[in-house]
N, C-alpha and C positions, 0 to 999 in steps of 0.2 A: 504493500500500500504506500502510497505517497504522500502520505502522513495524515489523507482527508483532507488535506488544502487547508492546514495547520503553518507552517512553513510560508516564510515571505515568499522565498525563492525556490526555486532547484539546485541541490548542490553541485558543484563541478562531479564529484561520484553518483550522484542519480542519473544526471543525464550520462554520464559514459555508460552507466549498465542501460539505460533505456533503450541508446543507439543499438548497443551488443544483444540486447534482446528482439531488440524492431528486425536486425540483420535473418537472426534466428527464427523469427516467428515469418520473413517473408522465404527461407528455406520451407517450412513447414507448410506456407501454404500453397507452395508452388509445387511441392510435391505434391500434396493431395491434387492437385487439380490433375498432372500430368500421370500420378499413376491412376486417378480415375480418367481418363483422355477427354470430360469436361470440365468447366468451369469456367470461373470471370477472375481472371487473374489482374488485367488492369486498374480495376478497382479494388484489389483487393491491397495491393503493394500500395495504391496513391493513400487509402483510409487507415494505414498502417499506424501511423503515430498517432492518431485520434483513437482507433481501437487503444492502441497502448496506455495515452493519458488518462481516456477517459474510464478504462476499467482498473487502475492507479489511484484514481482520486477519491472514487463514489463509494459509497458507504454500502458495497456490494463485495459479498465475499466468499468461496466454497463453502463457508460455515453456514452463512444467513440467506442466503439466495432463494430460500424458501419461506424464508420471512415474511411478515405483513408490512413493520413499521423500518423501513430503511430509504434505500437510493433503488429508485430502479433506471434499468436501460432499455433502449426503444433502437437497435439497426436499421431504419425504414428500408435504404436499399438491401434489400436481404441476400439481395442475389453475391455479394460481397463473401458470402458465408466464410470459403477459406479464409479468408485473413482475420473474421471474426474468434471463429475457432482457434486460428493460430496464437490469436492475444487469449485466450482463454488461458490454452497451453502455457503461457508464460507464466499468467497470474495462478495458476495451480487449479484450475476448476476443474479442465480435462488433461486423459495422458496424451503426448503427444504423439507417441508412436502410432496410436490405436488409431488416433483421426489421420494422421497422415496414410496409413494403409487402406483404410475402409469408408474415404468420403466418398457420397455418392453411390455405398454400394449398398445395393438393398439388404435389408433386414440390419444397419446401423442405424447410430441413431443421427448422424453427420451428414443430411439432408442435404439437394442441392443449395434449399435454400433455407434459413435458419426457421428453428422450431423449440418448442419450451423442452423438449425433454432434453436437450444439453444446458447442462448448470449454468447461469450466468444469463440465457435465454429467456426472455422476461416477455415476449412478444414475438411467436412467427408471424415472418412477415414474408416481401417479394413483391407486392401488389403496392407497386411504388404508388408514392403521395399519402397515404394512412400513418407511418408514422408519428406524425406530429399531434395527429387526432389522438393515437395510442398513448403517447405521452403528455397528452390533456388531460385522458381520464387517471391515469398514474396520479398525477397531479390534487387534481379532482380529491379522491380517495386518500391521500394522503393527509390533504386541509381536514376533510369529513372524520379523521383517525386523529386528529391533534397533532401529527407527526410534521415537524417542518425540516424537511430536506431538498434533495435536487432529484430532477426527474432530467437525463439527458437522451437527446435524440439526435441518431447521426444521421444520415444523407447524402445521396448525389445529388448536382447539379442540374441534371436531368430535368429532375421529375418535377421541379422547381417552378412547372408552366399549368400543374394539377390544378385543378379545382377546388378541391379538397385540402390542400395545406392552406391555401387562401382561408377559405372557411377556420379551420384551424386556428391562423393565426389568431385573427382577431376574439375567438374566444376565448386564447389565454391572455387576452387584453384586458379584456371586457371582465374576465373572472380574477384580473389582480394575480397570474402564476409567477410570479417573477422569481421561483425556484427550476423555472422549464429553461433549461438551454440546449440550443440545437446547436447543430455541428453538419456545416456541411462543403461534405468533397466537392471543391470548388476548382475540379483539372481542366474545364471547357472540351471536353471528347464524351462522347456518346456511342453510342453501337453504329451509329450510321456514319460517326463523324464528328465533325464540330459543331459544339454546342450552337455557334453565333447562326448556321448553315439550318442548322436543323429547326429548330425553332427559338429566337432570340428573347430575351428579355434582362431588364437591368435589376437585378437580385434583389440589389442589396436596397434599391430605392422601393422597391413592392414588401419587402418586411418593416422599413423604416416608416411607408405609407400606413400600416395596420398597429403602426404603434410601439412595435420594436426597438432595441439597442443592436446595431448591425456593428459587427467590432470583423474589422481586418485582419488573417492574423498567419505567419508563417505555416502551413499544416503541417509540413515537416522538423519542426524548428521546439522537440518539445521544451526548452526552456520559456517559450513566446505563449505555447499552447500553455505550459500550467497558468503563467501570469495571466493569461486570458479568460482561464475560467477557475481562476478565485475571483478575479475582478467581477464573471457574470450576477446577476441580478442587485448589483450595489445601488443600483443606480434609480433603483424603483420598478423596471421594465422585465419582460424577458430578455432574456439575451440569445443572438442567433452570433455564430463565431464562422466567417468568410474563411475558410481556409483555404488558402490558396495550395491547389496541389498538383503534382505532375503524376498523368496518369501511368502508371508502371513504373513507379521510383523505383529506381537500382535495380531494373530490372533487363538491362542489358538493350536487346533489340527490344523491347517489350516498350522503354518509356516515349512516351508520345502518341503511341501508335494505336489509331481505333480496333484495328485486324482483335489486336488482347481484349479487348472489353471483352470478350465472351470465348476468346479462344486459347486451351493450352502451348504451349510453345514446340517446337521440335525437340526430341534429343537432346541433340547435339547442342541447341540453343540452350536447354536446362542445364545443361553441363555444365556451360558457360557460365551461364546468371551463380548456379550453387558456388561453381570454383570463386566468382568474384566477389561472393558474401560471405567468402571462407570458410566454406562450408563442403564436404567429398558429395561428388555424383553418386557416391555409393549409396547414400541416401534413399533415392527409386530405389534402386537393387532391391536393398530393405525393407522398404515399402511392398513392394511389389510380390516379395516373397510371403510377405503375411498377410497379403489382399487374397491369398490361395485357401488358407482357411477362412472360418465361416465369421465376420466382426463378434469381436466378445463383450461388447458394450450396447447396450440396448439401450442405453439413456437411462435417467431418471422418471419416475411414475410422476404423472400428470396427468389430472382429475379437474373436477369441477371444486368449486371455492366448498369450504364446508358448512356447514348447513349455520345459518343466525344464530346470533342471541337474540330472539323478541317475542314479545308479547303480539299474539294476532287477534287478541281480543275476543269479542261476541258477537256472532254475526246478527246483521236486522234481518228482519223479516217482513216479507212484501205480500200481500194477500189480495187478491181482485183483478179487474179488468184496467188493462190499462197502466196499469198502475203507475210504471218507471222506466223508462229504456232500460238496458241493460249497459251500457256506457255510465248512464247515471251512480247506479249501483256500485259500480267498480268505483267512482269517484269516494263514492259514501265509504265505502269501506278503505279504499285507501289511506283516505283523511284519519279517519277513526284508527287505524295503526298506526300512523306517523304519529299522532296526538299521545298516543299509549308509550312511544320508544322515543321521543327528541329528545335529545342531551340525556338521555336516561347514563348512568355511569356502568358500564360494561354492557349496553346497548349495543348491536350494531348499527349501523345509522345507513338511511335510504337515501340515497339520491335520483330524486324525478328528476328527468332530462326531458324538457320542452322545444318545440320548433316554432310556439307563436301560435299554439293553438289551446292554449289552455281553456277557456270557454265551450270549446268543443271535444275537449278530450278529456272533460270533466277533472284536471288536475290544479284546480283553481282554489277550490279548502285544504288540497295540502298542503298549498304553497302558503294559507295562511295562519296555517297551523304549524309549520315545518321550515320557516324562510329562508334556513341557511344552509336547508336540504333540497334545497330548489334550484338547477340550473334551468335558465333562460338564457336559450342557443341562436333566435332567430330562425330564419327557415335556409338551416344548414343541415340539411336529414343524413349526407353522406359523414360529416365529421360527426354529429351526435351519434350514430351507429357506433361508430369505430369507442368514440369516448365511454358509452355506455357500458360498451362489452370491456375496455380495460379495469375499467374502476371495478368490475364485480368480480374482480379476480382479486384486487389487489383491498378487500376487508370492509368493503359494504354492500350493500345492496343496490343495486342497481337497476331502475325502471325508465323505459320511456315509451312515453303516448304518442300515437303518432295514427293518421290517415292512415288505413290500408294501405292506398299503392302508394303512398309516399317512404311509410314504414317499414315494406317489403318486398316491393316490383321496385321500385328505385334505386333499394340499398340491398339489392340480390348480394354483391359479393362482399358485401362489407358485414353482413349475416352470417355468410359463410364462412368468413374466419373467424367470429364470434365462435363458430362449430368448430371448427379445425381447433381453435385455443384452449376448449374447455371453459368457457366463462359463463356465466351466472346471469346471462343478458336478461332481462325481464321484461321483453315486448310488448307491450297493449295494441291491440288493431281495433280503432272504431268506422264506423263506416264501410265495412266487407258486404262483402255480397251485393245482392240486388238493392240495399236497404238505403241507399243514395240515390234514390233513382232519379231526382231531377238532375243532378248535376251530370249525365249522361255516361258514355260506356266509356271515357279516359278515365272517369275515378270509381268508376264501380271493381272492385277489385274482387274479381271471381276467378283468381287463381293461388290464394293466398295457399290452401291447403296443398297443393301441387308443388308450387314452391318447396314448402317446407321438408314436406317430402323426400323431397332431394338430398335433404343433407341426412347427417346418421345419429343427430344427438338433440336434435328438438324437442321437446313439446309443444303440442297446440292443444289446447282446449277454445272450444266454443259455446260456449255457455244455452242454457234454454230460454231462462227467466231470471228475473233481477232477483231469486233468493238462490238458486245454482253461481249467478255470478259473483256474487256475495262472495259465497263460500270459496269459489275457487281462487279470487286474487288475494284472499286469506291464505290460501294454500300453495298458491306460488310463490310469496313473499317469502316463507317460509324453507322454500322448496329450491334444495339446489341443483344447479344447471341453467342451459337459455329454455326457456316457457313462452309462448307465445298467446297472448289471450285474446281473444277475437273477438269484438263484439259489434251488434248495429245500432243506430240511433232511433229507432221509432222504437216509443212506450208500446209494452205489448202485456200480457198476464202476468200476475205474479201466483206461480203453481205450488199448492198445498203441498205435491208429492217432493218437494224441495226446500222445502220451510221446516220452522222447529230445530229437532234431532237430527236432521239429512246433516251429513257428510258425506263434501268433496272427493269422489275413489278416480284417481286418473286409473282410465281403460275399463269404466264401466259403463256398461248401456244401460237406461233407467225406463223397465217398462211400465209406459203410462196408462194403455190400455190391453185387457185380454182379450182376445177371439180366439175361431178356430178354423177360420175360413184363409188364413195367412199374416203377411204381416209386411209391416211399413218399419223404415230405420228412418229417421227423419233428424238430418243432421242441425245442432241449435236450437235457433227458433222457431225453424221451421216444423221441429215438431208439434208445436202448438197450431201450424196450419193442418196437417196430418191427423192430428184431433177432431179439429171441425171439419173435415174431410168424411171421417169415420163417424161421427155424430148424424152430422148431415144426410149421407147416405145411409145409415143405418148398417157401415159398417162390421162385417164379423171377425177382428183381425188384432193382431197383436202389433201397437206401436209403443214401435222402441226411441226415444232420446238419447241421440248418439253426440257426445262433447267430447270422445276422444279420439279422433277422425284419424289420427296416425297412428293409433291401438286398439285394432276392432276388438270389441267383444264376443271371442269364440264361442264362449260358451252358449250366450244368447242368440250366434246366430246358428250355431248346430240345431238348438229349440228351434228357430225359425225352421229352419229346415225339413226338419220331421213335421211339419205343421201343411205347408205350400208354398204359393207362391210369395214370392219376394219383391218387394218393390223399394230402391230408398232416393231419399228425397234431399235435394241440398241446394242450395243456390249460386254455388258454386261448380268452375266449368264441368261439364260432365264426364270428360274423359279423363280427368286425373283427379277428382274430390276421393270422396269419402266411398262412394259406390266403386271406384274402380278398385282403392287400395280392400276393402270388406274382401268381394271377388277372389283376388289375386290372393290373397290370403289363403283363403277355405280354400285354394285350388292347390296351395303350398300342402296344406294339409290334410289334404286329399277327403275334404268334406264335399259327400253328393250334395249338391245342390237343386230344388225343384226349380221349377220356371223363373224367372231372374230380368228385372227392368229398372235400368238406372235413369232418374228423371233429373235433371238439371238441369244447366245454361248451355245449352248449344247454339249461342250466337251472340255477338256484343248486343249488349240491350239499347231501349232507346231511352227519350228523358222522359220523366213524367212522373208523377207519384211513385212511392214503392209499390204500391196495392197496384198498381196502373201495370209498370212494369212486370210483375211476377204473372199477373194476369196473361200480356201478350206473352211471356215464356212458358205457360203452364205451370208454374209452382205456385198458386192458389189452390186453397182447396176443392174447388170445383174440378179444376185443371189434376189434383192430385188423388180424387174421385177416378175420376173418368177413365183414369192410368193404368190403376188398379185391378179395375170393372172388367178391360179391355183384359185382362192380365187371366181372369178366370176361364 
């Protein structure tokens, strides 16, 4: 360690080992790239002395890297990974041998591009421009924990044209992070070329625009780098640290040259680079010979955050027609948690992450109950994704409200590494399905369950009525992993068979009505159309209330099965909801199924009331009658 940036200076013997190690650690990472025959080697040698300082300085170490209250680090360009790892190896996280033989090869844990199960790894990343959002939420989490330390993010020059760092910045302006310092490889080379060619822009004036302290600073030069970031956040601001670097330092034929951004070197050419870092070619040899056996390093285990400390209260209870949206509800119940855990002392503490929709996404009593648990992002849905999912890793709770398609067709991949991470993301969707019908088929988001789908570590629930949705964002709060809560805006029942005693069971179907003529799965609230379907027609059939659309209920639909025909219902698109995964299921598990008809959205809807729209799609209950009928 580097004393924590205790020290005015560096001593004439810090910097001589730093250089002898930077030498060392770009051996190490040029080997892995060439005995795996990929990699990004030119970025990996330019970001060399910033890996070096900044895993030197920060209050991060093979002991506590699993810690809650310390430093964490954010690599946004990930694709740098060897040189990552390489500085690892220096500072004692990993062996070096093990990464130099088995980057890149499957079944390690030495990824092309960095991932939490190697120590030190505090955010997989790759999908340049995220991480500066990653290290907001760090941030974030750290204020919400009483811990005041530094949260550091490094960088290419690149990515620096994103959208998304924009966003970024200005919420760690706007939130006061002045513990957030970024770090970025500043060599002008890109995969295509140069930077100025490719696409230009003046860095240092579009951080300085959002409120930043932009500091100049030798990247190679670690005496200039420590001074540079004790000096960060003195000044009141963030601090973002220009490092000027050359792409492929010491890297023989490598420096300057775009070809390295992405490509291992020749031979003969490694030979070269090793011999002039002082270091034997025999290096590969060694490598290469223990790339033969199978990597004996699997990483470190990497899970979801562990379950709170809190109190989730008592749920209300909602009885009648009409009664509540189901958005409302969630509102109600959030408030009334937050109210039970603020400042509570061995609390965990929530932070609601807002886009400027609070009025509509019912997060408006938390935030007056909760005000210093409250972020207000504006309408930046790509960085509050990213910030969300960091902070629930790193020791609270993390929720954000947000529009369907804003909150999950927009921010697909910034979701998706919420999954890939492990994080604790707590999503609210209001406005899903058909249930926006004026504002036409751009925000009707009828593909939210499909989506989710996709990845392998979701939850979604979709609630019936405002006393199921009660209980479930009781139960997500609680509940660790990303959770996804889905709800629509129009007041609709509040149902007996979910009020009182009910408890929340993810992956239970709840049947609301018996027959023996078949049966209806009717996903949300659409079960409450399903109802008056079967009322209506006089009905002989068994309907199921299905809210956990990515966990069919075997059991209830084996019952359906021996019963008739099947019919289920959702307002969502029909080829990949809730009816297609039920199906695919029972067919995994080799359940006969009777006669079988999935009713949903097959076609963007138009504008008009919800009741208007479902009508022209068939999922009314007249329309969910007829379906049925047909079915017999």
């Amino acid at each position: 360690m580097l004393e924590k940036l205790t020290a005015d200076h560096l001593s004439r013997e810090q910097i001589s080992s730093l250089e002898a190690a930077a030498k060392r650690a770009r051996v190490t990472a040029l080997t892995m790239i060439t005995a795996a025959k990929s990699g990004h080697p030119g970025g990996a040698f330019s970001s060399m002395e910033m890996f070096m300082s900044v895993y030197g300085i920060a209050n991060i170490t093979p002991e506590n890297c699993s810690d809650l209250k310390r430093d964490y680090i954010v690599v946004s360009h990930g694709h740098t990974s060897a040189g990552v790892y390489a500085a690892l190896s220096e500072w004692g996280f990993i062996e070096r041998d093990e990464a130099m033989a088995h980057f890149r090869n499957c079944g390690s844990a030495f990824q092309g591009h960095i991932e939490r199960e190697v120590p030190g790894i505090d955010w997989g990343t790759g999908n340049l421009g995220q991480g500066l959002s990653a290290g907001a939420g760090f941030a974030l989490a750290q204020r919400a924990n009483g811990y005041t330390g530094h949260v550091y993010v490094l960088m290419g020059d690149g990515g620096q044209t994103k959208g998304q760092l924009a966003e970024a910045r200005r919420s760690a302006v706007k939130e006061g992070l002045t513990g957030l310092v970024a770090l970025i490889d500043y060599n002008d080379i890109q995969l295509s070329g140069m930077r100025k060619e490719i696409m230009p822009c003046n860095i240092k004036e579009l951080w300085e625009a959002d409120g930043w302290e932009a500091v100049e600073v030798d990247g190679h030069d670690f005496a200039a780098l420590y001074d540079a970031l004790k000096a960060a956040g003195t000044h009141g601001k963030p601090t973002v640290l220009l490092c000027k670097t050359i792409m492929g330092k010491d890297g023989g034929i490598m420096e300057g040259v775009a070809t390295y951004h992405g490509k291992p070197p020749a031979t003969e050419d490694y030979n070269a680079i090793v011999s002039a870092l002082g270091e034997s070619p025999d290096t590969l040899t060694k490598a290469l010979e223990r790339r033969k056996t199978p990597p004996a390093y699997k990483g470190r285990k990497v899970g979801y955050p562990a379950a709170p400390v809190m109190d989730t209260g008592t749920p209300f209870d909602y009885e009648g027609a009409k009664v509540s949206d189901n958005r409302g509800a969630f509102g109600k119940a959030l408030a009334d948690v937050g109210k039970l855990n603020y400042k509570k002392e061995g609390h965990t503490p929530i932070l609601v992450f807002d886009c400027d929709l609070a009025p509509s996404v019912m997060t408006g009593a938390f935030r007056g109950n909760c005000p210093e648990w409250y972020v207000q992002s504006g309408i930046q849905e790509h960085n509050v994704a990213t910030m969300s999912g960091t902070a629930s890793i790193a020791g609270v709770v993390s929720l954000w409200a947000e529009f369907g398609v804003f909150g999950i067709d927009e921010v697909y991949n910034q979701q998706r590494l919420n999954d890939i991470n492990f994080a604790g993301n707590k999503t609210v969707l209001t406005h899903v399905g058909l249930d926006v019908g004026e504002d036409g088929k751009t925000h009707q988001c009828i593909d939210y369950v499909g989506l989710l789908r996709n990845t392998f570590g979701w939850k979604l629930v979709v609630p019936v009525d405002p006393n199921q949705t009660d209980r479930a964002t009781r139960w997500m709060l609680k509940t660790p992993g990303d959770i996804c809560l889905a709800v629509g805006r129009s007041k609709v029942d509040g149902l007996k068979e979910f009020a009182g005693s009910y408890e929340f069971k993810y992956g239970e179907a709840v049947k609301l009505r018996t027959g023996k003529s078949g049966s209806i799965f009717a996903l949300g609230y659409t079960a409450q159309l399903a109802l008056k379907a079967a009322e209506a027609h006089n009905l002989d059939v068994n309907v199921y209330a299905v809210s956990s659309p990515l966990a069919p209920d075997m059991d209830a639909l084996k019952e359906a099965a021996a019963l008739g025909p099947i019919l289920t219902v959702e307002d969502h698109n029909v080829n990949t909801g809730m009816g297609a995964i039920m199906f695919l299921e029972a067919a995994r598990q080799g359940i006969a199924l009777p006669k079988i008809k999935t009713l949903g959205v097959d076609h963007y809807g138009a504008s008009g009331t919800s009741d208007a729209v479902r009508v022209e799609m068939g999922i009314d209950p007249e329309g969910i009658a007829q379906a049925f009928m047909k079915m017999r």
